[in-house]
Structure formats: C-alpha cells, structure tokens
N, C-alpha and C positions, 0 to 999 in steps of 0.2 A: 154460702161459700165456705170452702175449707182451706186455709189461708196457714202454711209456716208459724208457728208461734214464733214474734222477733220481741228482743229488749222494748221496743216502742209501744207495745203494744203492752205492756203491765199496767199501765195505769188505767185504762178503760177497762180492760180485761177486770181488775182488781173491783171497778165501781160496779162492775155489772156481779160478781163474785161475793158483795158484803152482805147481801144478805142472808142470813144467819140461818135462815128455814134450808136453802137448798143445801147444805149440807149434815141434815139429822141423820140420814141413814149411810152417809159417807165415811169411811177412818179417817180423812183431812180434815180437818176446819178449815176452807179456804175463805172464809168470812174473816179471819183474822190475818190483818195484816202482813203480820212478819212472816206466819208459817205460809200464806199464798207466795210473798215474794222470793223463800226460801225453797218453796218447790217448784216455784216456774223458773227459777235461776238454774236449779240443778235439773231441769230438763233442758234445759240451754245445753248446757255441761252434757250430758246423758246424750244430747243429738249429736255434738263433736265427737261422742265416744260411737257414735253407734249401736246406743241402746237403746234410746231412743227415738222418735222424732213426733212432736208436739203441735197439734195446729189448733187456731184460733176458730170460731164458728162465728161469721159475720152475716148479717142477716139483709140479705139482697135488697131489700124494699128502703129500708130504711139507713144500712151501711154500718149501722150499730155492731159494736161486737157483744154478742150473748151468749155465748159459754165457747167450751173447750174440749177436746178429746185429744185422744194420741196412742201410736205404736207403743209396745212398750213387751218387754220379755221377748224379744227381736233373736229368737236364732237362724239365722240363714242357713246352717249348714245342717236342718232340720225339716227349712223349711216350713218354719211355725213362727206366730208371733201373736203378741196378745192385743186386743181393743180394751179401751178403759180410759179411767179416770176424767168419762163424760158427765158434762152437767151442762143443764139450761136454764139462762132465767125463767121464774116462774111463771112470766108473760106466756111462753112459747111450749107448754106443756100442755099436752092435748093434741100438738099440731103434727104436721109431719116432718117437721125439723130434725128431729133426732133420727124418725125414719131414712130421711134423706141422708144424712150425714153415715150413718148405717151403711146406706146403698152406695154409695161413694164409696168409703174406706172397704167393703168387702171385695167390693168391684175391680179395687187399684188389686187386694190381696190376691183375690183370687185370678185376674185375669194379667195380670202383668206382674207380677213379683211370682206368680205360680207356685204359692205356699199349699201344703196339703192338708193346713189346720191352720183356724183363727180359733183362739179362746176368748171367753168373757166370761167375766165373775162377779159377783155383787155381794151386798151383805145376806147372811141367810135369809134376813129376817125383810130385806127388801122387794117386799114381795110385786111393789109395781114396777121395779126391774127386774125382778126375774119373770115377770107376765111380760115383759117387752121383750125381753130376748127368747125367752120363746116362742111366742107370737112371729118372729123373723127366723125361723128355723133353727135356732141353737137347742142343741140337743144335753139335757141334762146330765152331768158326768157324774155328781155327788159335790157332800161339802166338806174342806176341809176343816177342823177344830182350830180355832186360834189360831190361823194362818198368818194375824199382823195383829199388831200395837198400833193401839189407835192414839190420838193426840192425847187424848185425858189419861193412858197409861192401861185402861183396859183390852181383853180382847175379843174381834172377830171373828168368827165363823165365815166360812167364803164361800157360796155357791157356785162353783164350775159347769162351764157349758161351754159347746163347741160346736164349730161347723165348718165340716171335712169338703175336702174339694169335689168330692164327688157327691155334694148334697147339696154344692153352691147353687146348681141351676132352680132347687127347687125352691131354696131359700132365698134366692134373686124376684122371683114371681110372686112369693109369697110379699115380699116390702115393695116390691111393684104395684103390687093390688091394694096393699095398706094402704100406701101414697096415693094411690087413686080414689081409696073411699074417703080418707081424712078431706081429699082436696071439693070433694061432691058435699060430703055434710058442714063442711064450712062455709060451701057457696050457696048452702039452702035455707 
C-alpha cells in the first residue's frame, strides 16, 4: 500500500531506513538519523507547498512499513512531475514491491493528473536502478554531471529517464507482466 507520508509515521519509517547498505548508491544517508528526520520533515513542508507529496510503502501482509517514495519536481502547469527518492528494505528486493508501487504511482500520473511526462533518475553508476526503470519502459534521456551534492560533500552524476503519455500504455503491460512473473517465480 501507498499510504501519505504523516509525522507518526517517522519512527517506523526511520527503524526500517537505518540500515546503512540501502543507501550506498543514494546522495541521502537516510541511515542517519538526523539527516532522515530533516528530510522527511521538509517533505512535510514541500507537500503544504506543493512540491511535493510523500508516501510511505506498507507492506500488506504484514502492516510493516518498508520503505518510501514521492512526487517530487511537481509542475502542473507542464504537466510533468518527477518519481523518486524510492528505497526498500533489503527484505523486499527481488520482489514485485517496487514494481507495484511503480504501477500505482504511474497509473495515478498518467491516468488521472493526465501529466504528459513522468521522469526518474538514479545515480549513473546505479546500475540496478537504472536496469529497473528501464525494464518498466523509461526511456533513457542522458546524464547530467554533478547534478547534486551528496551528504559526504561530493558529487553525482544523474541518469535521466522518462515516460511520455503516449508510451504509458506500453509501459503499463510491460510492469503488468513483470508483476506477474515475479509473483509465478516466487510461488515455485
């Protein structure tokens, strides 16, 4: 489920976020502390503004929250907006979680907000995100140089990708059918 990110929810959010590994190929350290509660506060802050809006990934079976995604580079009068700043406990990697989360959030973009671009971007160098977002039809755009500052003060490379409204429907079928075979090779 994709659930509002609210105040109450930082401290689970936070237990399930401290482990240090899922953020190697991230610019956040949200393993630490202060810098998670300093970014999911100002994504509070960022949804009242409208620049953002933040939601928590709870995991149906068991009600746990494990990990996080969000709108984010929100122009409306563009008609674009960006996906990001996803991460999943290591538990749930392999599975179709993030697919699903994927097919949800492009769903809402494309079939009710009627945007005519959703972006995603990753570290260059993250190559098993940039194998998942184009595995779901995002189309490679290029990368920008040092796009961000990352916590330790170095920089980023950012691989850009996107998917236009009119390559939703393919890219719909394509994490249709991913979620179908993740959910066959897990039942075998």
């Amino acid at each position: 489920e994709l659930i509002p990110l609210e105040k109450e929810h930082f401290e689970e959010l936070y237990a399930a976020a401290a482990d240090k590994d899922l953020w190697t190929l991230i610019p956040t350290d949200g393993s630490d502390k202060t810098i998670f509660y300093q970014n999911y506060e100002f994504a509070l802050s960022e949804r009242e503004n409208g620049n953002q809006y933040p939601f928590v990934i709870r995991h149906k079976e068991t009600q746990k929250l494990i990990g996080s995604t969000r709108f984010f580079e929100i122009y409306p009068s563009d008609k674009k907006l960006e996906i990001g700043w996803t991460w999943i406990t290591k538990e749930f990697w392999g599975t179709s979680i993030n697919l699903e989360c994927k097919l949800l959030l492009l769903t809402y973009c494309f079939e009710v907000l009627k945007t005519n671009r959703v972006q995603l971007k990753t570290k260059d160098n993250n190559f098993r995100s940039r194998k998942a977002i184009e595995k779901i039809g995002g189309v490679f755009e290029g990368v920008l140089r040092k796009d961000k500052i990352q916590n330790d003060g170095t920089t980023r490379n950012a691989a850009y990708y996107s998917i236009l409204d009119d390559e939703w429907n393919t890219a719909k079928q394509k994490i249709e059918t991913l979620i179908r075979e993740k959910e066959v090779s897990l039942k075998s």
